[in-house]
Structure formats: structure tokens, C-alpha cells
C-alpha positions in Angstrom: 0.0 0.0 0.0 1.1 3.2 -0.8 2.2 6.4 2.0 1.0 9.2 2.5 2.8 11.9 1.0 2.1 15.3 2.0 -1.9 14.5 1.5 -1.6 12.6 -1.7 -0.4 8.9 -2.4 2.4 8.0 -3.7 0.6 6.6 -6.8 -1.7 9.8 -6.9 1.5 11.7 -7.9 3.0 9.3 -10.1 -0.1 9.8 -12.3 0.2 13.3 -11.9 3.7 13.1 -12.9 2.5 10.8 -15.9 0.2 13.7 -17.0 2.7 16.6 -16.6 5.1 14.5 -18.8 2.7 13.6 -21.3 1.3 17.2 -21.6 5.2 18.3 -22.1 5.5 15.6 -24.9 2.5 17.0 -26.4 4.2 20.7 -26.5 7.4 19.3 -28.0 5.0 17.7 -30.7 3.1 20.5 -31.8 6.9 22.4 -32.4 7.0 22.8 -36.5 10.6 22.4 -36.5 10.3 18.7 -34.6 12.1 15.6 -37.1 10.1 13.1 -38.0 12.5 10.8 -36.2 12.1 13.0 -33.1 8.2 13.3 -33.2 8.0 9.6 -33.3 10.4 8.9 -30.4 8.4 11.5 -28.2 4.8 10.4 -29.4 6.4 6.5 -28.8 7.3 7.9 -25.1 4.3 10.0 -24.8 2.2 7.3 -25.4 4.1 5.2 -22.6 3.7 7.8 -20.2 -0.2 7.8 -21.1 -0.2 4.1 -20.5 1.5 4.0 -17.4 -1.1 6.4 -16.0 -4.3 4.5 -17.2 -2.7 1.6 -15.5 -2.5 3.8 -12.0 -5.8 5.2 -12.8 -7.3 1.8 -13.5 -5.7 0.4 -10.1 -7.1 3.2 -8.0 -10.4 2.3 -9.6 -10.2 -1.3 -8.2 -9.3 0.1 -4.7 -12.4 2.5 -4.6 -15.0 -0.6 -5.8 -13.1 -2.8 -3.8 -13.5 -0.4 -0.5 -17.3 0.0 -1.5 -17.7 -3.7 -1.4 
């Protein structure tokens, strides 16, 4: 189980952290002067990140029905 970190879990701001990074990614891909090389290797990492948070979100999900019972 995760600790409690200044009010919020420790998995609360890893998917916050997966969101800041993902939004970041997102502002390097809208640059005009990104490679094509480049934009797929952040979209590729973007799309990690966006993954990795689903998976957080979907795990607090199963907490909060599980808690409900």
C-alpha cells in the first residue's frame, strides 16, 4: 500500500507526474521544427507515459470498488 505523502499517495503523484510528462511531450509535438525521427520517439514515449497512467488510474479504480464492497 502506498504512504502518505504530504496528503496525496504516492501513486496519486505518479499519475500526476505521468500527465505533466505527457502534456510536455505534447508541447514538444506541436513544435514545427520537430524531425520526423524526433516526433515519433516522443509520441512513442508520450504514449508510454499515457499508458502508465491508465494503468495507476485503473488500479485506484479497483481500490475504490473494492473499498465500497
Amino acid at each position: 500500500m502506498a504512504k502518505e505523502k504530504e496528503g496525496f499517495t504516492e501513486e496519486a503523484a505518479g499519475f500526476e507526474s505521468k500527465l505533466q510528462n505527457a502534456k510536455k511531450i505534447l508541447e514538444t509535438l506541436m513544435n514545427p521544427d520537430i524531425t520526423l525521427s524526433d516526433s515519433v520517439k516522443a509520441y512513442e514515449k508520450g504514449m508510454k507515459e499515457l499508458t502508465q497512467a491508465q494503468k495507476i488510474l485503473e488500479e485506484a479504480e479497483i481500490k475504490i470498488t473494492q473499498i465500497k464492497g
